[in-house]
C-alpha positions in Angstrom: 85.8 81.4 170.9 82.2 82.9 170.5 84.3 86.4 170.7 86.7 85.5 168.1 85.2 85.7 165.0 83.1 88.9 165.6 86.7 90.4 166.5 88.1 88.9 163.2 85.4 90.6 161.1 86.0 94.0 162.9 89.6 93.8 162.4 89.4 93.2 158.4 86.7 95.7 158.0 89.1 98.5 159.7 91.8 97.2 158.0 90.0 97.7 154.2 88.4 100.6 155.5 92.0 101.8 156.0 93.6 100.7 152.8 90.4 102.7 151.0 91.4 105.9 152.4 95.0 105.0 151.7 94.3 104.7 147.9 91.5 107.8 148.4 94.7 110.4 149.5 96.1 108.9 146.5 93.9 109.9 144.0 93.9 113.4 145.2 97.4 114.3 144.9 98.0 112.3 141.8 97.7 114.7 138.5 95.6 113.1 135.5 97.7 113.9 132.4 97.2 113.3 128.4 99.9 112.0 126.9 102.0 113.8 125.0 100.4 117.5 126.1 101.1 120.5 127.7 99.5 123.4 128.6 100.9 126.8 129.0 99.6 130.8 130.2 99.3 132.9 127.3 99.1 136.4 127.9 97.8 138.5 124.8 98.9 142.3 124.6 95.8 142.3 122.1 93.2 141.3 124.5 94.6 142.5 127.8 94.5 138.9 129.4 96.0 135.4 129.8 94.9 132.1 128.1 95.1 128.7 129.1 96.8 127.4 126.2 96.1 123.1 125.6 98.5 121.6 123.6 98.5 117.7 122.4 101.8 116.7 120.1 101.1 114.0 117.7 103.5 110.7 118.1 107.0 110.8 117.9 107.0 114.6 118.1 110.4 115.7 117.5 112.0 119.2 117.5 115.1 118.3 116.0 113.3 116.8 112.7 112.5 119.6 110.0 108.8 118.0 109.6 106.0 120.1 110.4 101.9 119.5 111.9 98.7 121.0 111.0 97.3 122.7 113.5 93.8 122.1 114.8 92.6 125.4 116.8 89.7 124.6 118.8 88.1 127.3 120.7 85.8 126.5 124.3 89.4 125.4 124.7 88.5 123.9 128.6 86.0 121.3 127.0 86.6 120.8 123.3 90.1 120.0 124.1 89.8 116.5 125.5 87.0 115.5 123.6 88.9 116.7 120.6 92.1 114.4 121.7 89.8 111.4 121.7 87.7 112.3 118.2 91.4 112.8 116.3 92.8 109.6 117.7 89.8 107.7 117.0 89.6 109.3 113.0 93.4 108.3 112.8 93.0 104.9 112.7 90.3 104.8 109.8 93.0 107.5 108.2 91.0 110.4 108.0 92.7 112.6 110.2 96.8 112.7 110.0 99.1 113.3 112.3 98.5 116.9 113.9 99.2 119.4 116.6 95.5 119.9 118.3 95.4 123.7 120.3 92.9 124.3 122.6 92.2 128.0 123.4 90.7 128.5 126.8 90.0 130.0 130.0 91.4 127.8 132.5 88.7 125.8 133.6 90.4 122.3 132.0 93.8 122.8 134.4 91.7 124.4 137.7 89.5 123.1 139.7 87.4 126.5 139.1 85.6 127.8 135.8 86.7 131.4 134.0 84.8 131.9 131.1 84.7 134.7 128.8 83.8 133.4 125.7 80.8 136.3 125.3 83.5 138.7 125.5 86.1 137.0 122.8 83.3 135.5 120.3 80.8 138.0 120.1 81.1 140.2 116.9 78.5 142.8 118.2 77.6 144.1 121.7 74.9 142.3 123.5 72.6 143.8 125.6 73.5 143.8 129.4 77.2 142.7 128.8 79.7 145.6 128.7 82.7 143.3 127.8 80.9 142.0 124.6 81.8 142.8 121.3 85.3 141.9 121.0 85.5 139.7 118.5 87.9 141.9 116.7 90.3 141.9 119.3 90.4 138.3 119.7 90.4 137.5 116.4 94.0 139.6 115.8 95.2 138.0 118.9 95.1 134.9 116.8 96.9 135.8 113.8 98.9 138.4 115.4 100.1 136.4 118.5 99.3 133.3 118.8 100.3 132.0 115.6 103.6 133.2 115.0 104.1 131.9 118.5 103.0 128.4 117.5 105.4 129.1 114.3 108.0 130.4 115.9 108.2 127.3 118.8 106.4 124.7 118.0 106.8 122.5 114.7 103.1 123.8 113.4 102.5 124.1 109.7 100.7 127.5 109.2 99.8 126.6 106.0 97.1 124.1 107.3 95.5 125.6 109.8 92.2 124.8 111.1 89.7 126.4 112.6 86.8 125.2 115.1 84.2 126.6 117.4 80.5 126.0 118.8 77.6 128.1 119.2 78.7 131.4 119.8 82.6 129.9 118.6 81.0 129.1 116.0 80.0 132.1 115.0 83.1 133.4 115.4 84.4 130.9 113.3 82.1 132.5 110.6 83.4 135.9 111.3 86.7 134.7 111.3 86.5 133.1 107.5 84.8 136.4 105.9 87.0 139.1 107.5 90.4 137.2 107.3 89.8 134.0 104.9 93.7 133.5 104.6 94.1 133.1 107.9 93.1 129.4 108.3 92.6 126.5 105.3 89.9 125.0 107.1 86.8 126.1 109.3 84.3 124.0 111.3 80.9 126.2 112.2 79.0 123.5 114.8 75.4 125.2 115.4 76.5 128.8 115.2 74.6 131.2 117.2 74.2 133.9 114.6 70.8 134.8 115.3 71.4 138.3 116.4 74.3 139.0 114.6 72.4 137.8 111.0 72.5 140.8 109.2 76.0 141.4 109.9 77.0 138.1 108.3 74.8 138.5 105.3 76.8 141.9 104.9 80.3 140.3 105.4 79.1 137.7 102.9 78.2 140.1 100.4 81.9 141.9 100.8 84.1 139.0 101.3 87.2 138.4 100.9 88.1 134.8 100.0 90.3 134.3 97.1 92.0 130.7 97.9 90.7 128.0 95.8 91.5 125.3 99.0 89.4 127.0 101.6 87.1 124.2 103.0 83.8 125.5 105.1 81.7 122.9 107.3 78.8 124.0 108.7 76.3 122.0 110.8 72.9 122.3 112.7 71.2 119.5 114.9 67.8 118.2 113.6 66.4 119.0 116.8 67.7 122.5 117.9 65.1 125.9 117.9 64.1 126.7 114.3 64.3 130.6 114.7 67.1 131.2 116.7 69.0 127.8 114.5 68.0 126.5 111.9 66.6 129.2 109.6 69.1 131.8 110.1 71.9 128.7 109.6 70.1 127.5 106.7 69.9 131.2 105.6 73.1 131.8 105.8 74.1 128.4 104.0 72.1 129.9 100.9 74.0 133.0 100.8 77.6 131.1 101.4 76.4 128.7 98.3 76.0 131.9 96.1 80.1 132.0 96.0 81.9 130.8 93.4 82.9 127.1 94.4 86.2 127.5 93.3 87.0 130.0 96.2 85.2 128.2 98.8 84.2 124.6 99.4 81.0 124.4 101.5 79.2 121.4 103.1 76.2 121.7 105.3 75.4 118.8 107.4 72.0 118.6 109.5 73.1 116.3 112.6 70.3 114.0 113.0 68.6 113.9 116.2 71.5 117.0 117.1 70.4 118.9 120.1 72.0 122.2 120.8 74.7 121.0 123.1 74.7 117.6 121.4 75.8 118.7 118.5 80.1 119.5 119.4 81.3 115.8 119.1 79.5 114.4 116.2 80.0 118.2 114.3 84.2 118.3 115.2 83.7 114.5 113.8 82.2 115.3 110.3 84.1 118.6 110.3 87.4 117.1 110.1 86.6 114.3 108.2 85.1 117.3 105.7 88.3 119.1 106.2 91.1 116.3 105.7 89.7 115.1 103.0 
């Protein structure tokens, strides 16, 4: 008898040992899926590559009905696209957000296990030193309006009259370049800590030579409390000035410093005030 309980012991530990790896294989080959999303491979004639296109449809999505979205474009498409899912839902139910088609523009690192980035490529407006793909901007920027918008149009049940536009850092200053080189292109666009530090002359000149004539363009800008003075804050602030200067019926502005905002804090609680700013 002294044997049997040992034996017992043995027995259930291989047996939960064995259900474990049981329920282990099946997390492995079972896919993690948002609902109502899709994503789909993109390849722009403009660029010369492929995008991982992120798609979330609002509830009770319905291509038969005649009612169209607003479209939320969120570029850093691999991150800000899930975290985006979760700020819209949340906004929905204190009514500040409606019901909207969210696109994430990215690289593929959301939908493979691996990370493709070329953001410094896309949302650069100028070349930077020791990166020969930088610069294109431009490119990118046409691949938007040009393709991937009257795709959206053309499918998908998008309104492209309420568009909106959102980026981060160096997204974020593309977001910028975006709104004073094509303003008509999107009613809305959310700047969250811009890196415009190198490319601050360039802005102040697109400023001085814009081209924003809609009276419903909404602009949100925001810097967090905490992030690096000169390469941050002063240039943001700077450029916040020189944005202030238009006339306020061709452009509503709102500056937000995110308290206690850190560089890479700053994306959730910017997309946040940004749409609440922009849905207004």
């Amino acid at each position: 008898m002294k044997y049997i309980y040992p034996l017992l012991l043995i027995i259930l530990f291989l047996n939960s040992i064995s259900i474990a790896q049981d329920s282990i294989l099946k997390l492995k080959i079972s896919d993690v899926t948002l609902n109502y999303s899709e994503t789909l491979v993109f390849y722009s004639e403009e660029v010369q590559d492929s995008f991982h296109i992120f798609i979330k449809f609002p509830k009770g999505y319905d291509t038969n009905l005649e009612k169209t979205y607003p479209g939320i474009f969120l570029l850093d498409g691999d991150i800000m696209f899930p975290m985006a899912w979760g700020i819209v839902r949340y906004l929905q139910y204190d009514k500040f957000v409606p019901d909207v088609l969210i696109i994430g523009i990215g690289y593929g690192g959301l939908s493979n296990s691996y990370s493709v980035n070329k953001r410094e490529r896309d949302y650069s407006i100028s070349k930077i030193e020791g990166l020969k793909d930088s610069g294109g901007g431009e490119k990118f920027l046409r691949f938007i309006k040009n393709e991937l918008i009257p795709f959206f149009s053309s499918n998908y049940k998008l309104d492209n009259t309420a568009l909106t536009l959102s980026g981060h850092s160096l997204a974020g200053l593309f977001v910028l370049y975006s709104l004073l080189t094509d303003p008509e292109l999107f009613s809305n666009y959310i700047s969250i800590s811009p890196y415009i530090f190198q490319d601050f002359d360039k802005i102040l000149s697109l400023i001085e030579n814009n081209k924003i004539k809609q009276s419903d363009i909404r602009l949100f800008i925001s810097v967090g409390a905490n992030e690096e003075e000169k390469e941050f804050k002063y240039p943001i602030k700077n450029i916040v000035e020189r944005l202030q200067q238009i006339n306020p019926t061709r452009i509503k502005l709102k500056y937000k410093e995110l308290e206690d905002g850190t560089h890479f804090s700053t994306p959730a609680d910017g997309l946040t005030n940004g749409l609440i700013f922009s849905f207004e």
